[in-house]
C-alpha positions as CSV (number, residue, x, y, z in Angstrom):
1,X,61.5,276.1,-38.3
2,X,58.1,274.1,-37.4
3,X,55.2,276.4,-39.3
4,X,51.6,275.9,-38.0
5,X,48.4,276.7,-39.5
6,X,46.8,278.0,-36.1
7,X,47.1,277.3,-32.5
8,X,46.9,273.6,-31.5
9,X,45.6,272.5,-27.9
10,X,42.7,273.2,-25.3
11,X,43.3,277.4,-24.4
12,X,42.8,277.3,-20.7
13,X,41.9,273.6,-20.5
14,X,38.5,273.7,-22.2
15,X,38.4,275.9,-25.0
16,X,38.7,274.2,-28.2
17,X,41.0,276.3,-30.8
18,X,41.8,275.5,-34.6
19,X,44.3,272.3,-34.0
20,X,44.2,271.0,-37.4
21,X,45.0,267.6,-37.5
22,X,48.2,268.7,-39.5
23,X,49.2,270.7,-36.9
24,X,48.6,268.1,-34.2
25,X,51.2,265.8,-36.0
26,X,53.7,268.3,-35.8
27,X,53.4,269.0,-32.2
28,X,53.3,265.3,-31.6
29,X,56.5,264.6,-33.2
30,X,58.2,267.4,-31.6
31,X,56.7,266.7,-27.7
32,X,58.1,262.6,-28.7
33,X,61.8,263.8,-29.7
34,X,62.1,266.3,-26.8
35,X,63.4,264.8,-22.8
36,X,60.8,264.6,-20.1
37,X,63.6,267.0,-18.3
38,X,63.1,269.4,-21.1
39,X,59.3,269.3,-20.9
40,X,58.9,266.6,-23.6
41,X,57.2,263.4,-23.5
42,X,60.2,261.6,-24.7
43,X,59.9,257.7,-23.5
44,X,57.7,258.8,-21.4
45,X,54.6,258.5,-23.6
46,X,52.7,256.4,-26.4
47,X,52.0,259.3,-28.5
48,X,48.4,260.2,-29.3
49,X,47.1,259.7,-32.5
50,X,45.9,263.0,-34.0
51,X,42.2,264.3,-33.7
52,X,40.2,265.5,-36.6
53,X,40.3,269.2,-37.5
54,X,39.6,271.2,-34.0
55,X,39.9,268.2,-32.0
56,X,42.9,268.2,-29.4
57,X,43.1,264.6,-28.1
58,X,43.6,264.9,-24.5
59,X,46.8,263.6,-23.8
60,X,48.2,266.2,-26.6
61,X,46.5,269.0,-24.7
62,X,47.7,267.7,-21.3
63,X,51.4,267.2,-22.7
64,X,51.5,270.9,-24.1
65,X,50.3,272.3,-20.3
66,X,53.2,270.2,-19.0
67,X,55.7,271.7,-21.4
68,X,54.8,275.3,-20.2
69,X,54.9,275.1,-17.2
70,X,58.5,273.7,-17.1
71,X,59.2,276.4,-19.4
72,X,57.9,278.4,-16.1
73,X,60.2,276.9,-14.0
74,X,63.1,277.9,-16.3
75,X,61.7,281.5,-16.4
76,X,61.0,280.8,-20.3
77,X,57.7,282.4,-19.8
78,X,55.0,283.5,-17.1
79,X,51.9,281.7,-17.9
80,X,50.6,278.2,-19.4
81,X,47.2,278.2,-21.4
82,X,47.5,275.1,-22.6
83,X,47.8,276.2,-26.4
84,X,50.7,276.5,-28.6
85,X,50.2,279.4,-30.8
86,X,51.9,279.6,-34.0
87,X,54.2,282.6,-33.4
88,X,55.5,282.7,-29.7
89,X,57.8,281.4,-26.8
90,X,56.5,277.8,-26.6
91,X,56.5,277.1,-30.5
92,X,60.3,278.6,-30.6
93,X,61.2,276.9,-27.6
94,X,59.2,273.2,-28.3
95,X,61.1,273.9,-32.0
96,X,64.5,274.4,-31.2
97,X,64.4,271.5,-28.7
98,X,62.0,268.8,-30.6
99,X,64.5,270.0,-34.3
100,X,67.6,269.3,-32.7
101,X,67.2,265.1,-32.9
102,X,65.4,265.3,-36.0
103,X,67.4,267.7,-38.2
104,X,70.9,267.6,-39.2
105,X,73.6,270.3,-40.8
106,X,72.6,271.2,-44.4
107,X,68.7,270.3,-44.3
108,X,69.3,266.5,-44.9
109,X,66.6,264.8,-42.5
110,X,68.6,261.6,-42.5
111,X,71.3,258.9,-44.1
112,X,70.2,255.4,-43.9
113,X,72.2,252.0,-45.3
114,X,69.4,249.5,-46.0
115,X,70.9,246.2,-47.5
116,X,73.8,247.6,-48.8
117,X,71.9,250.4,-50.3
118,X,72.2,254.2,-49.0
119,X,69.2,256.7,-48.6
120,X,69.8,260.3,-48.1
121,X,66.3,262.3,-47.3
122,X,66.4,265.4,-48.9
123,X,63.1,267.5,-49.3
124,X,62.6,270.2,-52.2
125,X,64.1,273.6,-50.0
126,X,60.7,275.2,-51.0
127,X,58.4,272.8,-49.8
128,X,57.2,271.4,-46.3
129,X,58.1,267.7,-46.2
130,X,54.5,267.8,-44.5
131,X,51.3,269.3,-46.4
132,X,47.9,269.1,-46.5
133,X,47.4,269.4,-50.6
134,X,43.3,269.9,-51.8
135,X,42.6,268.6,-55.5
136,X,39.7,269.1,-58.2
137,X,39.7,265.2,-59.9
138,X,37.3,263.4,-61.7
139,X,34.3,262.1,-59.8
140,X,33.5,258.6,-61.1
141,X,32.1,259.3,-64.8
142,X,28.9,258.1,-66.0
143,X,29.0,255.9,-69.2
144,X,27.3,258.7,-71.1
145,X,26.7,262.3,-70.3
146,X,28.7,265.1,-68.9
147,X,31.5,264.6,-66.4
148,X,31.3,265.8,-62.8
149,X,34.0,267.1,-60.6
150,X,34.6,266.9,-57.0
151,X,37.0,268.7,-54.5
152,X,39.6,266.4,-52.6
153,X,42.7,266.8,-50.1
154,X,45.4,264.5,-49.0
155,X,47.9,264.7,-46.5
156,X,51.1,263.1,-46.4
157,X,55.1,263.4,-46.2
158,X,56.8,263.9,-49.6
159,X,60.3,262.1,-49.2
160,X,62.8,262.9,-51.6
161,X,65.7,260.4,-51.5
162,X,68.9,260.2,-53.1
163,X,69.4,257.0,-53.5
164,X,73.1,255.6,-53.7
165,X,73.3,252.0,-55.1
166,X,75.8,249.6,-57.4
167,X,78.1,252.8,-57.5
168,X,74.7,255.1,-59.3
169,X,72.8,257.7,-58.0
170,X,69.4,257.7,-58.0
171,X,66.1,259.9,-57.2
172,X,63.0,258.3,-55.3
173,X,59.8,260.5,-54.6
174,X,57.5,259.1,-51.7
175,X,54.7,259.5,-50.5
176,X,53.2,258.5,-46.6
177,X,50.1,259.1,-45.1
178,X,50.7,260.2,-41.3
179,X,48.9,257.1,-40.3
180,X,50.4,254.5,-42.8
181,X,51.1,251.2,-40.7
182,X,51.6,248.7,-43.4
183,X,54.5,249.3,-46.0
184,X,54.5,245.6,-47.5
185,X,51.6,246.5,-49.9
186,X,52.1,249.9,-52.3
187,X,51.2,251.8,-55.5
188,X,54.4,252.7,-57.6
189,X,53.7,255.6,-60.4
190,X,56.1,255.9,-63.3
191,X,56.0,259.8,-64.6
192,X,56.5,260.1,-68.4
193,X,59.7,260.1,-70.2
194,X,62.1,263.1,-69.4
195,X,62.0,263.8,-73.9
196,X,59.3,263.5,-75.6
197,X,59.2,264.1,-79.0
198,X,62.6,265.7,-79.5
199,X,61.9,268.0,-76.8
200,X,64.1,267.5,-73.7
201,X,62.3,268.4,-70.4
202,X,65.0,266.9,-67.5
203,X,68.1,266.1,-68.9
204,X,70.5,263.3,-67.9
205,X,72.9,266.0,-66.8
206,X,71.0,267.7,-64.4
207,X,70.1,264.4,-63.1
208,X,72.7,264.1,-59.9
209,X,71.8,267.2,-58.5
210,X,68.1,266.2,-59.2
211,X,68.2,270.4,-60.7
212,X,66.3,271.9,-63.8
213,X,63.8,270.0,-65.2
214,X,63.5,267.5,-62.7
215,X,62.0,269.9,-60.3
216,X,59.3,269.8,-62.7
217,X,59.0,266.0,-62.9
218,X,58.5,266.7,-58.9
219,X,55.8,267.3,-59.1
220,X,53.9,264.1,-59.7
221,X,54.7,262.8,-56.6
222,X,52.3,265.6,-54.7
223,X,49.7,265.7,-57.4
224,X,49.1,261.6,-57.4
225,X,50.1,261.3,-54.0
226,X,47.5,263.7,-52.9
227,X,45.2,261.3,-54.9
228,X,45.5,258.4,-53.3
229,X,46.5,259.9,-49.6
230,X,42.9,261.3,-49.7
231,X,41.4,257.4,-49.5
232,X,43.7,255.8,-47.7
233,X,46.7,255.7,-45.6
234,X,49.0,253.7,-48.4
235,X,52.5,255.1,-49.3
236,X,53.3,255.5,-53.4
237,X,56.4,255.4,-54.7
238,X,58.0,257.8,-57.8
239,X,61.2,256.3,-59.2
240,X,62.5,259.7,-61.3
241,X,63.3,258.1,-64.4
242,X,65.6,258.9,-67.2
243,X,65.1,258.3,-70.7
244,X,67.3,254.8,-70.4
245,X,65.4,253.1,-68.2
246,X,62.7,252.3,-70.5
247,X,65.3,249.5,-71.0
248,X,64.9,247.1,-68.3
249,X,68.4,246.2,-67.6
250,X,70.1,249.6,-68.3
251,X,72.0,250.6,-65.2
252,X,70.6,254.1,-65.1
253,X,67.5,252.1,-63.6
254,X,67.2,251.7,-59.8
255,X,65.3,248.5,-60.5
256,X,68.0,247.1,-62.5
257,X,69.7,244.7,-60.2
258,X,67.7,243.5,-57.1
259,X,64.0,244.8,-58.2
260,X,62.3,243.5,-55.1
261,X,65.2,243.7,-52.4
262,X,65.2,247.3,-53.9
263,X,61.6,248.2,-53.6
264,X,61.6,246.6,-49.9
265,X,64.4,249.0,-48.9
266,X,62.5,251.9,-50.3
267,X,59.4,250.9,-48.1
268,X,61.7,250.6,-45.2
269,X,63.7,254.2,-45.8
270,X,60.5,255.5,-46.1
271,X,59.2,253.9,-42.5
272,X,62.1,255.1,-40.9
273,X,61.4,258.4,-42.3
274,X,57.9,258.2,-40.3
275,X,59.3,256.9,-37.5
276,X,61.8,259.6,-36.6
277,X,58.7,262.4,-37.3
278,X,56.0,260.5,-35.2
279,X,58.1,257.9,-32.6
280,X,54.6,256.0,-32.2
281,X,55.0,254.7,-35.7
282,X,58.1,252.6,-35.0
283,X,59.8,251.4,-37.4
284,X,62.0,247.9,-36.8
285,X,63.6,245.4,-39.4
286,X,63.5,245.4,-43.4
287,X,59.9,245.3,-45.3
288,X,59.0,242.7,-47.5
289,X,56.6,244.4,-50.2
290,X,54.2,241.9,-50.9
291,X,52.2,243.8,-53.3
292,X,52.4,246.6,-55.9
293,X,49.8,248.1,-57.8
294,X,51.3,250.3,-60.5
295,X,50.4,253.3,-63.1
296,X,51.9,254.4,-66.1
297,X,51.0,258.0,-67.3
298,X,51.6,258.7,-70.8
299,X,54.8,257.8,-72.1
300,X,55.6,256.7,-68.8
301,X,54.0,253.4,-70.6
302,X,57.5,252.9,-71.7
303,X,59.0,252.7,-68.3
304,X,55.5,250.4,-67.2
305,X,56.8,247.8,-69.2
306,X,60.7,247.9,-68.0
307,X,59.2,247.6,-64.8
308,X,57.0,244.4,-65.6
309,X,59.7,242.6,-66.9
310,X,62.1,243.4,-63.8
311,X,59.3,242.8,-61.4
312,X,57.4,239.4,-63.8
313,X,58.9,237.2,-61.8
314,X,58.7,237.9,-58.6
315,X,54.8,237.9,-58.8
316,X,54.1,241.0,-56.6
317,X,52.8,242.7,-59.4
318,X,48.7,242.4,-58.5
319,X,47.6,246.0,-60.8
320,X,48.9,248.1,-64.1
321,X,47.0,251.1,-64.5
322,X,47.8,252.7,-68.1
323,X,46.2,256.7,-68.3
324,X,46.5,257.3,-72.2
325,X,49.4,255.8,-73.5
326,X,47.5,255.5,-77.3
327,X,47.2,259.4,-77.2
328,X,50.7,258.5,-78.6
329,X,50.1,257.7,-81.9
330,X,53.3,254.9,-81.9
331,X,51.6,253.1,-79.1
332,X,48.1,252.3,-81.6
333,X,50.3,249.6,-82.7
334,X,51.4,247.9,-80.2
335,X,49.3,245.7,-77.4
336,X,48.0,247.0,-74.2
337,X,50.3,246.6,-71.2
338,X,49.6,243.6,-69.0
339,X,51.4,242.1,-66.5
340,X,51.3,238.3,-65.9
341,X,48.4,237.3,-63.4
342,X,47.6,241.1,-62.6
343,X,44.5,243.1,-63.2
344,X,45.3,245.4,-66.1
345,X,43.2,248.9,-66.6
346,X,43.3,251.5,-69.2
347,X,42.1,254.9,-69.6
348,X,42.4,256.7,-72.3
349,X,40.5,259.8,-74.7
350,X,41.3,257.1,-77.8
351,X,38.4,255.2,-78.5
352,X,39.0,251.0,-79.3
353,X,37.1,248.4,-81.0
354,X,36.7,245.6,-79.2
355,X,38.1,247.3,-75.7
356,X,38.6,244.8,-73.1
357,X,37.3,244.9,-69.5
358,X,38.7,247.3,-67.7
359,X,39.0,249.8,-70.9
360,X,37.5,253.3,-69.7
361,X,37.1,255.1,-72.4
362,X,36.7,259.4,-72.2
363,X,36.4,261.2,-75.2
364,X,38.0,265.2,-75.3
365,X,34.6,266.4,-75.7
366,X,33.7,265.3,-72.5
367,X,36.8,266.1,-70.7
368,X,36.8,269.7,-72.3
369,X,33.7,270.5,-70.2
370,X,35.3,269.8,-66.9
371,X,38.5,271.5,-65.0
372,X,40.5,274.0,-66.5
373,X,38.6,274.6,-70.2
374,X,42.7,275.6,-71.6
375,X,43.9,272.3,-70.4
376,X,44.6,269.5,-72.9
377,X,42.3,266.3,-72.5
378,X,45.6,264.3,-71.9
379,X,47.0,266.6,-69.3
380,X,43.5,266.4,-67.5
381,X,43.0,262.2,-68.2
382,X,46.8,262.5,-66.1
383,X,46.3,264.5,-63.3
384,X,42.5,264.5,-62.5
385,X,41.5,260.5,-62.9
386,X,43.9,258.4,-60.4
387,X,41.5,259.3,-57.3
388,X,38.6,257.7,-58.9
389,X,40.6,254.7,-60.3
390,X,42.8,254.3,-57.0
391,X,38.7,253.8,-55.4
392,X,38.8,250.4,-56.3
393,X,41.9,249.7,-55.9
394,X,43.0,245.7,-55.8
395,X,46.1,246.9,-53.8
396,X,44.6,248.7,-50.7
C-alpha cells in the first residue's frame, strides 16, 4: 500500500497543495506502470522529473486530472480535482493498479540474474523502501574551538538484496538517490565487525535469514546513506559482512571471486531497481563501475583492507576513508590504511605525531559538546562526520 505524506497535485487546476517531492515520485512511478486504458500514462509519457516540496510539475498534475476522470467514466468516483489525497478512491484505485507490475507474492520487489549472479530485492517489512530520513552531523570543524552542528535530510531507496552467488548467500544494502543517473562511479561503506571484543552482535547463524542482530547492522545503510544522499545523487553500497571476510579470499565474502564483475552487477541490480519504481530512469545493459570511493568505520578497518587487496588491482579504488580505527587500541600498531594510487583520509579522537595529510584529528572533549552529551565520542566520530567528509569527495 503506497503511503503519502499529503495530497500531491494542483486542487482544481491552480491551487498548489503539499506535493512533497517524495510524494511526487511515488505518484510518478505508479501513473508510469499503469495502461493509458486504465488511466495511466504507461508508454504514453516521458515521466516528469519531480518538483521541489509544493511544486506539482505540470505534466504530473495534468496526468492525475486524466486518471480521474477515467475513473468517472468507470463510475469509480463523481468528481476530478486534480489532487490525489492520501486516503481516498484515487490513491486506492491508482495503488492497486500502478502495485500490480511492480509487486510480486510475498513482498519480494524483484529476482534478477546479472552475470551468473542472482538478486532478490527484499526490503526490511518495517520500513518504506522510499524515505526521506533528516540527520544532525557534524558541520565542517574548525581546527580549534568548539564543534558546530547542522540539520540534514537525504532521500533515497534502501535496497536490500539477497544476493545468491558461487552456491553462497549473501546480504547487500543500497542506497539510490531518486535522481541517480550514473552507477559506474560509487561510495562502498564497510560497517564494523559483527564481534567485537568477545561480544557477538550478528552471528553467522542468523546470517541467511539476514534475522537478529543483523537488523541492527541495518542500519548503517540509512544512517550513511542519508549522509551522502543529502549532497548528491550517488548510490552507496553496504556489503553485510561477517566476521570472515576480514580475510580477503574467504568465501563468506561476496568480493571473493570476481571483485569488479561483482560490484558492476550490484550497480546494475540496483538500476534496475530504479528503473521498475520511476520508468524514466531506464535501465539497459551491465555497469561498468569505474570508481569507488570507500569508508571503513571502526573495526570495519578490518574488512577495508580485505577489500583493498580484492579490489588493488583493478585500480578503481580512487578514496579510503578510515573514521577511528586507532580507538582500537590493536590498531596503534599497525600502519594507516592506504590503498595504492588512492587518496587515503583518517579521522579519528586519537591524536598522532607526525599525522599525515589528510589526518583530521577530533579530540572527545570536543565531540562531548556536540549531539547527544550520553553518546560515546566514537559512536558520534561514526555516525555524525561522513556528510562533511563525503563534501569533498574525489568520487562524486
Amino acid at each position: 500500500m503506497t503511503t503519502l505524506d499529503g495530497p500531491v497535485g494542483l486542487r482544481n487546476g491552480r491551487i498548489p497543495v503539499k506535493s512533497t517531492t517524495a510524494d511526487q515520485i511515488k505518484i510518478i512511478g505508479l501513473l508510469s506502470n499503469i495502461r493509458p486504458v486504465d488511466g495511466g500514462q504507461k508508454g504514453a509519457w516521458i515521466p516528469p522529473f519531480p518538483g521541489p516540496d509544493g511544486v506539482c510539475p505540470p505534466a504530473l498534475a495534468a496526468a492525475i486530472l486524466a486518471f480521474q476522470k477515467q475513473l468517472i467514466k468507470e463510475g469509480s468516483i463523481k468528481s476530478a480535482d486534480g489532487v490525489v489525497d492520501p486516503i481516498g478512491a484515487t490513491i486506492r484505485v491508482m495503488d492497486d493498479r500502478g502495485n500490480k507490475l511492480l509487486i510480486v507474492p510475498d513482498g519480494l520487489q524483484a529476482v534478477d540474474t546479472i552475470d551468473g549472479i542472482k538478486f532478490t530485492e527484499m526490503n526490511p517489512p518495517d520500513e518504506e523502501a522510499l524515505g526521506v530520513l533528516p540527520r544532525l552531523v557534524l558541520a565542517p570543524p574548525p581546527p580549534v574551538g568548539r564543534l558546530a552542528t547542522t540539520n540534514i535530510s537525504g532521500m533515497f531507496w534502501r535496497f536490500l538484496f539477497k544476493v545468491e552467488k558461487d552456491n553462497q548467500t549473501y546480504w547487500v544494502g543500497v542506497s539510490v538517490p531518486p535522481l541517480t543517473t550514473d552507477f559506474t562511479r560509487l561510495q562502498v561503506f564497510l560497517h564494523p565487525t559483527p564481534t567485537q571484543n568477545g561480544f557477538v552482535i550478528a552471528s553467522d547463524g542468523d546470517f541467511p535469514a539476514f534475522k537478529g542482530g543483523w537488523r541492527k547492522v541495518y542500519r548503517y545503510m540509512p544512517i550513511q546513506g542519508t549522509q551522502l544522499a543529502a549532497l548528491r545523487p550517488m548510490i552507496m553500497v553496504v556489503p553485510f559482512n561477517r566476521d570472515a571476510c576480514t580475510n580477503a579470499t574467504s568465501n563468506k565474502s561476496v568480493f571473493a571471486t570476481r571483485p569488479h564483475a561483482t560490484l558492476n552487477a550490484i550497480a546494475t541490480a540496483a538500476h534496475l531497481q530504479l528503473a521498475r519504481r520511476i520508468p524514466i530512469m531506464s535501465a539497459a545493459g551491465t555497469h561498468r563501475v569505474r570508481e569507488i570511493g570507500v569508508t571503513s568505520y571502526s573495526s570495519g578497518v578490518s574488512f577495508l583492507r580485505a577489500f583493498i587487496t580484492q579490489f588493488n588491482s583493478t585500480g578503481l579504488i580512487r578514496e579510503t576513508l578510515d573514521l577511528d580505527s586507532r580507538f582500537i587500541t590493536s590498531e596503534h600498531k599497525k600502519p594507516l590504511v592506504r590503498a595504492e594510487g588512492a587518496r587515503a583520509r583518517w579521522v579519528s579522537q586519537s591524536p598522532l605525531p607526525n599525522a599525515p595529510p589528510g589526518y583530521f584529528h577530533i579530540s572527545a572533549e570536543r565531540l562531548a559538546q556536540i549531539g547527544d552529551r550520553t553518546e560515546l565520542p566514537h559512536s558520534k566520530l561514526g555516525f555524525m562526520t561522513y556528510n562533511w567528509m563525503m563534501r569533498d569527495a574525489v568520487v562524486r
